[in-house]
Steps between C-alpha positions, in 0.01 A plus 500: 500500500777709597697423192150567270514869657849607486480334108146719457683815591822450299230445200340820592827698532607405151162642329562877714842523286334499197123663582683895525512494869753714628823250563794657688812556259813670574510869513596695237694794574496648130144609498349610146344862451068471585417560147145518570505651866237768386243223427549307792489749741214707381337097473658454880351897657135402330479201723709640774281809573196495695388732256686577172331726388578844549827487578736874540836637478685149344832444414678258438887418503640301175658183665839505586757259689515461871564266744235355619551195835848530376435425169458744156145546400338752275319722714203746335397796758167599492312784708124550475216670676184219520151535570389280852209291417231805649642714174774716671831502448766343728748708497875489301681055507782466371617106415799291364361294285753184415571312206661150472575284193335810320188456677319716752523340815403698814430822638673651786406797699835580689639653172775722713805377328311319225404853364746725578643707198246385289347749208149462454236583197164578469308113528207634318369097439428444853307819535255402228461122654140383509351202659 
């Protein structure tokens, strides 16, 4: 019985490798350029937001190279003024948002050294985001 389990889960291991699960590889530290960061994070603030719609004052920060848990990661600064879900706004965020493989991958709000010496531009997408 034993031996029928641990058999039934080496089966099931060897279909996750192949089904697009996530599988832990070896990290790369020569990250490629977000070619489509735009899309994904105007894709990642629509879900993000309570409420996208409305949204004031956004920039945004072209990504650029940092080090990110010791390791280099594009990281794209964005700073934004959202509505709250009763309509008003919230008042000025500013996050790091982080790329790996090329890929947006998280947000982070502590964006001290993540964002410091950054240029940002007008992010005129994620003010005309709708639902």
């Amino acid at each position: 019985m034993a031996a029928t389990a641990m058999l039934m889960g080496l089966a099931l291991a060897g279909c996750g490798a192949g089904s697009g699960l996530a599988v832990p590889t070896e990290d790369r530290s020569n990250q490629p350029f977000p070619q489509n960061f735009r899309a994904e994070l105007l894709a990642f603030y629509k879900t993000y937001l309570t409420n996208p719609v409305g949204v004031r004052e956004a920039v945004l920060a072209e990504p650029v190279l940092r080090k990110v848990g010791g390791r280099p990661r594009y990281v794209a600064c964005v700073r934004y003024n959202a509505r709250q879900s009763d309509g008003r706004l919230r008042g000025l965020q500013e996050q790091a948002v982080v790329f790996v493989d090329g890929r947006l991958d998280r947000a982070v709000d502590d964006t001290d050294e993540l964002c410091s010496g950054v240029s940002y531009a007008p992010f005129a997408d994620l003010e005309k985001l709708t639902r």
